[in-house]
ZAMARGU-4260 file (C-alpha; in steps of 0.2 Angstrom, whole numbers, plus 5000, padded with zeros to 4 digits):
<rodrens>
0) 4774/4958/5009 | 4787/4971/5009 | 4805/4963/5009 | 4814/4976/5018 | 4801/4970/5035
5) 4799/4951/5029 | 4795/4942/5046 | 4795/4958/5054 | 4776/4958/5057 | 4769/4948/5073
10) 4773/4934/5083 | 4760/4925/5075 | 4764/4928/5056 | 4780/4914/5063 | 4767/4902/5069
15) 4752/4904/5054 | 4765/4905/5040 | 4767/4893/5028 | 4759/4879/5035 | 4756/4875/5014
20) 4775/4878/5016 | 4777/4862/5028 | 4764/4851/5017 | 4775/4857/5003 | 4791/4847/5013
25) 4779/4834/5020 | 4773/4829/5002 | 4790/4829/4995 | 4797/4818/5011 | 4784/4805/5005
30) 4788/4806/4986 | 4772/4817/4984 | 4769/4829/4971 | 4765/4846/4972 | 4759/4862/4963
35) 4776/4871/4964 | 4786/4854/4959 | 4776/4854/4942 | 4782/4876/4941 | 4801/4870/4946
40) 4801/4877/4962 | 4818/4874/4971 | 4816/4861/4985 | 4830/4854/4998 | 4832/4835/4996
45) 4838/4821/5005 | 4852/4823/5018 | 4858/4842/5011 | 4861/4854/5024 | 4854/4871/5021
50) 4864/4881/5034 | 4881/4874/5024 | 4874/4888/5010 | 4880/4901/5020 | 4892/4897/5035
55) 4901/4888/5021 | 4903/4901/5011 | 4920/4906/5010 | 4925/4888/5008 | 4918/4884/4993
60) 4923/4893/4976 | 4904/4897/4969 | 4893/4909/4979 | 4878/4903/4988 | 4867/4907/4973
65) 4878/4897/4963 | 4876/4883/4973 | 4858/4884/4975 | 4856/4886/4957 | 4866/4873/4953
70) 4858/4859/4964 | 4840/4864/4958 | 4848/4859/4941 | 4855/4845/4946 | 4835/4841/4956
75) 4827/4844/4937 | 4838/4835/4927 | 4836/4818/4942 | 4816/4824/4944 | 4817/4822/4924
80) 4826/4802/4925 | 4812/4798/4937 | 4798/4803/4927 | 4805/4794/4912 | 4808/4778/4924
85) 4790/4779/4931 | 4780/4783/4914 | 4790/4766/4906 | 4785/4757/4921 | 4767/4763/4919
90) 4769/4759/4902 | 4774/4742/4904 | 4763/4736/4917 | 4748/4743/4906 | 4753/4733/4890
95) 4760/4717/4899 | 4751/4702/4894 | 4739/4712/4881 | 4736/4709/4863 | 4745/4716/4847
100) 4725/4722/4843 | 4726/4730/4863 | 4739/4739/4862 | 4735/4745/4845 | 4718/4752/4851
105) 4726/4760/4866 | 4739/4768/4855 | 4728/4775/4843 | 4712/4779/4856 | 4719/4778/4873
110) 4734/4787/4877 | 4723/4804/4882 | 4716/4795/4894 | 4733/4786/4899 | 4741/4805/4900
115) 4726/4810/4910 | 4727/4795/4924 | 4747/4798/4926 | 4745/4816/4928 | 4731/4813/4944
120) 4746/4801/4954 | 4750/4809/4970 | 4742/4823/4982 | 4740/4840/4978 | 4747/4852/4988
125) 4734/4857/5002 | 4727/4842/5002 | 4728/4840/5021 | 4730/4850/5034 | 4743/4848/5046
130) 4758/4854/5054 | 4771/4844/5063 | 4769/4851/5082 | 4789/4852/5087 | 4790/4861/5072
135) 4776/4874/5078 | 4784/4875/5096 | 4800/4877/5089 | 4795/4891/5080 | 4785/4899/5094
140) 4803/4896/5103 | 4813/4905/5089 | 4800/4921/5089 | 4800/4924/5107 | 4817/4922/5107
145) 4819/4936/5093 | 4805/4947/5102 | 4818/4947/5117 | 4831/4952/5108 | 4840/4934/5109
150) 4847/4934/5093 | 4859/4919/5096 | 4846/4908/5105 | 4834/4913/5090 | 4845/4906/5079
155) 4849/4891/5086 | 4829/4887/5088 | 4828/4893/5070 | 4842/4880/5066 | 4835/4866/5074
160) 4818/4870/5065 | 4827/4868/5047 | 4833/4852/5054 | 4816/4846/5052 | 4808/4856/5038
165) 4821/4863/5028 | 4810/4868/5015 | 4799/4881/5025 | 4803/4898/5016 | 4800/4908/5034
170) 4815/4903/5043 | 4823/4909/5031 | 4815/4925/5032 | 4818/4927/5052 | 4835/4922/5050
175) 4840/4935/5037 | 4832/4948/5046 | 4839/4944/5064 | 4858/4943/5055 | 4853/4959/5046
180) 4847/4967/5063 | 4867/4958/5071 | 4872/4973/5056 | 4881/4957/5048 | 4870/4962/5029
185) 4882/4948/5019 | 4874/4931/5031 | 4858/4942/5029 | 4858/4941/5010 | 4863/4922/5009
190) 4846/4918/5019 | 4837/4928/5011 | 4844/4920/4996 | 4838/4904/5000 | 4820/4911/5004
195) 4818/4918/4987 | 4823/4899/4980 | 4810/4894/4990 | 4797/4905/4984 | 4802/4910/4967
200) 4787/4921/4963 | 4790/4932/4978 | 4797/4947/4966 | 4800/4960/4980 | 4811/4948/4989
205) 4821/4947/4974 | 4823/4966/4972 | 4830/4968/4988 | 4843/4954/4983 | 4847/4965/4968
210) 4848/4982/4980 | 4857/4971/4992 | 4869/4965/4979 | 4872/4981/4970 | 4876/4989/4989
215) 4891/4973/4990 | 4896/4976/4973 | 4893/4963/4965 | 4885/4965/4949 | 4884/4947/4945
220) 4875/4940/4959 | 4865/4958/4956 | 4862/4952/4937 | 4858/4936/4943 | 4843/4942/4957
225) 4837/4955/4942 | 4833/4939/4931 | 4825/4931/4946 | 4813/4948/4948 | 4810/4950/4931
230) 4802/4931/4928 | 4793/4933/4945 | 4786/4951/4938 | 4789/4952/4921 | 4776/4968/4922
235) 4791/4981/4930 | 4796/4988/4917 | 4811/4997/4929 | 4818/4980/4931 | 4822/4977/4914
240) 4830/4995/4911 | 4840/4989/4927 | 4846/4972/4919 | 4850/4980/4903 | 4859/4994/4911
245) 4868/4981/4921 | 4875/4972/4907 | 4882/4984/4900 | 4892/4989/4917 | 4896/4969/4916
250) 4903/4972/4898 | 4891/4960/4890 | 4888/4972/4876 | 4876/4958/4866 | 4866/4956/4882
255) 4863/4973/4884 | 4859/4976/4867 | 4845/4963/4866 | 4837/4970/4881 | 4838/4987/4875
260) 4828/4980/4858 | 4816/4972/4869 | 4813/4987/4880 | 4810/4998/4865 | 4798/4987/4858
265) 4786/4989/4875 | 4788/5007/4871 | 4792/5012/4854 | 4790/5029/4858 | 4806/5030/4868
270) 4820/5034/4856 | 4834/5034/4865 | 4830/5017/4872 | 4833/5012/4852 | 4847/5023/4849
275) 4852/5014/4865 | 4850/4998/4856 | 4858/5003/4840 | 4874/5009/4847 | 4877/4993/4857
280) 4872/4980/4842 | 4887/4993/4832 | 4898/4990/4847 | 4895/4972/4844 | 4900/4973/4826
285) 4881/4971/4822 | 4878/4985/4811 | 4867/4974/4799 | 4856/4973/4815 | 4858/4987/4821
290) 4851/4995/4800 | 4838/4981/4803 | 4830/4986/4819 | 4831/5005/4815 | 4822/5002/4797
295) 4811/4991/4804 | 4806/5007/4817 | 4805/5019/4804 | 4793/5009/4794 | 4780/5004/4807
300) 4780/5017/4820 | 4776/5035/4812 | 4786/5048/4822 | 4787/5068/4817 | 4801/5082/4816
305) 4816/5081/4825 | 4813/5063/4831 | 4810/5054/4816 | 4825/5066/4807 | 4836/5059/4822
310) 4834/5042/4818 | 4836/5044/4800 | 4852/5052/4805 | 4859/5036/4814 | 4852/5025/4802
315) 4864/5036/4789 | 4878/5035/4798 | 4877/5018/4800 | 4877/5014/4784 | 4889/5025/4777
320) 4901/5014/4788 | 4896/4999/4777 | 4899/5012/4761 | 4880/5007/4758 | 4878/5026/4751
325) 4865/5022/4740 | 4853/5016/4755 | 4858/5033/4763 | 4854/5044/4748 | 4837/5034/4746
330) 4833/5037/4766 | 4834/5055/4764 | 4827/5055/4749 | 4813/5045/4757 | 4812/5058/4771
335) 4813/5074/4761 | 4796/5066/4751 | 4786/5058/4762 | 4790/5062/4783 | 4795/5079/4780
340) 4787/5089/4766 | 4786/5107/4771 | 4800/5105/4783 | 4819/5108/4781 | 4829/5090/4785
345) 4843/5095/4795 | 4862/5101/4792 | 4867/5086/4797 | 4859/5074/4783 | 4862/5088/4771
350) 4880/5084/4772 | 4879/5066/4775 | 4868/5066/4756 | 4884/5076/4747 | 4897/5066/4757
355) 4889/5050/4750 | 4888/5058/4732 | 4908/5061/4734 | 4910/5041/4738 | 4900/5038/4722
360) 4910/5050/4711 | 4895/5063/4708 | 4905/5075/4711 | 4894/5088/4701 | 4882/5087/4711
365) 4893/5088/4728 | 4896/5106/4729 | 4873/5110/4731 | 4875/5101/4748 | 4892/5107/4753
370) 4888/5127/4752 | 4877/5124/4766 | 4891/5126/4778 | 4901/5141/4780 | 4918/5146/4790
375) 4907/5152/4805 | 4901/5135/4808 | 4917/5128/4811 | 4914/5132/4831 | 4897/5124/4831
380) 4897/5110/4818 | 4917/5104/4817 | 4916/5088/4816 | 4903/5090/4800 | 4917/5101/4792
385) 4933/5087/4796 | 4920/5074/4788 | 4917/5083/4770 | 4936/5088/4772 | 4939/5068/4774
390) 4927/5063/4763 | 4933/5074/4747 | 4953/5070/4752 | 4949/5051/4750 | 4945/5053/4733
395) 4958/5064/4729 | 4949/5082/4729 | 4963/5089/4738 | 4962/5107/4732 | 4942/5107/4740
400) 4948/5098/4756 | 4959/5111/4759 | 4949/5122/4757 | 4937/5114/4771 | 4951/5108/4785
405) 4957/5126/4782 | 4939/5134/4790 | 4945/5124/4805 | 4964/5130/4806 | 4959/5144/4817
410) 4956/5130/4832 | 4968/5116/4827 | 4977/5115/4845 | 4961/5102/4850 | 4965/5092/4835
415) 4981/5087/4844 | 4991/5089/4827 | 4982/5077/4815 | 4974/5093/4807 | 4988/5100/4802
420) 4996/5084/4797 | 4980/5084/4783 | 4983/5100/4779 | 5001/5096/4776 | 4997/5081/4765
425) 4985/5091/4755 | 4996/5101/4752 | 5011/5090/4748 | 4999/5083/4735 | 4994/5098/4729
430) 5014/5102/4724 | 5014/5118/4740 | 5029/5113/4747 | 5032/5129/4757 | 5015/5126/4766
435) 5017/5107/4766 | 5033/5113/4774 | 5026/5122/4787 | 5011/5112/4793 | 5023/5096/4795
440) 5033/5106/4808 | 5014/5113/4816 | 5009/5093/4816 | 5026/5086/4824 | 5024/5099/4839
445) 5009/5088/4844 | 5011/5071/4838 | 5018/5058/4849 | 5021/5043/4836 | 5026/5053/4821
450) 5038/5045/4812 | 5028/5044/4795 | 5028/5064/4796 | 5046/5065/4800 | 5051/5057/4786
455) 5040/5066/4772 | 5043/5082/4779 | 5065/5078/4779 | 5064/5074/4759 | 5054/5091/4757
460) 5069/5101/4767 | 5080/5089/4756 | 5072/5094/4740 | 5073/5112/4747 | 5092/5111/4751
465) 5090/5111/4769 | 5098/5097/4772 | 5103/5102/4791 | 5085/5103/4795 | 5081/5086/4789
470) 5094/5080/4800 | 5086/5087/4813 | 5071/5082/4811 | 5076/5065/4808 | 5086/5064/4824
475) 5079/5055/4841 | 5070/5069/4851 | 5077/5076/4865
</rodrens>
């Protein structure tokens, strides 16, 4: 069944559909039980009045799907009282009047049987074969009706037939698609709404919801349908890139993130589904799950070349964030051995390896993986340059920092003044107060919150004899 032409068919699809459908609401009026009941299929109970879903809408402060997932809660959890009601009433009236040696035996030898007789109770969905006949003529009322082009009289036919079988998944159908034809698309949705409800494991009535939803903006009730699809066809694999997608327009990063993992276990051969995966869990402040998910990657999936180096690559820079530069020396180590013999690793885990030998004061050995970039790469690979630059000024190599932020001087405008504000400091500590002097001034030009800069470059102009300037530069600007 296509959901964009549900009901669309026949006159006759009206009249031969779901008459399971009406046993369905004929076994549940007479406390019956069903197939679908034991699979938690929604059902209307008692006095409730389906149509209230959608022409009370905008009354009530929870959506239709809300609602309706709501009461099928509220049906379960009741369904649930009932069943613990009737198995002690079974119970008692099996064990009333026996002996202690009766019971005993039953316990021990009997309960199989006991679970097998309870589980028989009730009739079985098509197991008779019947349809009430002013439901069928009512129906045959509301199909004329919509054939002609009477949409209002359809509707009211259509009404009267819920009335009596609320639970008949087709009306629901016919009237979504008669609103949707009246080009009023929001009551269209809310009865198709209640159709999927009705039959859960009708997936392609459940992506129209989600196109539907998406199209009304409202990525909730979108999220929401998406679920629904998934458990109805767990198979689409486009579904469950839709929902992760979703979640993260929805900012539920967590959400996201765990779809993504689960999405690059069905193809492990999708990277950027994982880098996907990493980048949200990191987002999340999860960067131990996120090292755990690319290890455990790396170790049981044996990718080649640039794909493998690329995930090496994240995994590194994850864990330098955690200061874990041990774990990242071993990974490239690792690489350089095993993944990779014959082939060059990349620039970028060259530098990463000397940057973590900086952080662990092996400083002899920092300047063999630093060589590798030169003034020309400064264009290409910047931000490679500001991190050694970073890296050696942290632990106090300022002569060699400078020597790197200076390879980018030529293009410090993008930096919006924070690269001259290093080079300045660099060389404040390097005792260049001329220079420190001059890149203070290039740093101010730019920065918007400087006041940190303002000061150390007033008690260089004072310790220069320029005390007008470090007036100046200490005054409000204009």
């Amino acid at each position: 069944m296509g959901a964009e032409n549900v009901g669309e068919n026949s006159t006759m699809d009206v009249y031969d559909a779901n008459e399971q459908d009406v046993e369905v609401n004929e076994a549940c009026e007479e406390g019956e039980t069903t197939d679908d009941d034991e699979e938690g299929t929604f059902l209307f109970q008692g006095e409730t009045n389906p149509i209230t879903f959608v022409e009370e809408d905008n009354a009530s402060e929870l959506q239709p799907y809300q609602r309706l997932e709501q009461m099928k809660n509220d049906y379960e959890i009741l369904a649930d009282k009932k069943r613990c009601t009737l198995d002690r009433e079974i119970w008692q009236e099996e064990f009333l009047g026996a002996s202690f040696e009766d019971i005993m035996e039953t316990i021990n030898f009997g309960m199989k049987k006991r679970s097998t007789k309870s589980k028989q109770r009730g009739r079985k969905k098509g197991s008779k074969n019947k349809v009430n006949p002013e439901v069928t003529q009512k129906l045959g009322d509301a199909t004329l009706h919509y054939a002609h082009g009477h949409f209002e009289e359809a509707i009211c036919a259509l009404k009267e037939v819920i009335r009596l079988a609320p639970n008949l998944s087709d009306l629901y159908h016919q009237l979504g698609l008669i609103y949707k034809a009246m080009n009023d698309r929001k009551k269209a949705l809310n009865f198709y709404m209640i159709a999927a409800h009705l039959t859960p494991r009708d997936a392609s009535l459940w992506k129209l919801l989600v196109t539907w939803s998406i199209e009304l903006g409202d990525k909730k009730q979108a999220n929401y349908c998406l679920g629904k699809a998934i458990a109805a066809d767990p198979e689409d694999i486009d579904l469950q890139f839709q929902r992760a997608s979703l979640f993260v327009e929805l900012g539920e990063h967590q959400k996201a993130a765990d779809s993504y993992e689960q999405i690059s276990h069905l193809y492990p051969d999708n990277i950027e589904v994982l880098r996907i995966a990493t980048q949200l869990y990191k987002k999340c402040g999860q960067n131990k799950r996120a090292v755990c998910i690319l290890e455990d990657h790396l170790r049981n999936h044996n990718h080649i070349g640039d794909t493998v180096l690329s995930l090496v690559d994240l995994l590194a820079s994850i864990l330098m964030e955690s200061d874990a530069y041990d774990k990242v020396l071993d990974h490239i180590e690792h690489e350089q051995k095993i993944h990779s013999a014959g082939n060059e690793i990349t620039l970028s885990l060259i530098i990463k390896a000397g940057i973590c030998h900086v952080h662990l004061r092996q400083l002899e050995k920092v300047e063999a993986f630093f060589s590798a970039l030169q003034p020309e790469h400064a264009s290409v690979h910047p931000q490679l340059i500001m991190d050694v630059a970073d890296s050696l000024m942290t632990v106090g190599q300022y002569g060699s920092a400078l020597k790197y932020y200076m390879m980018l001087e030529g293009e410090g405008d993008k930096y919006n003044g924070y690269l001259h504000l290093k080079i300045a400091r660099c060389c404040v500590s390097l005792k260049k107060r001329v220079q420190a002097v001059k890149y203070y001034y290039k740093a101010l030009q730019k920065l918007n919150d400087g006041i940190d800069a303002r000061l150390t470059l007033s008690s260089l102009l004072l310790e220069e004899d320029r005390e007008d300037e470090a007036i100046s530069v200490l005054s409000p600007p204009i």
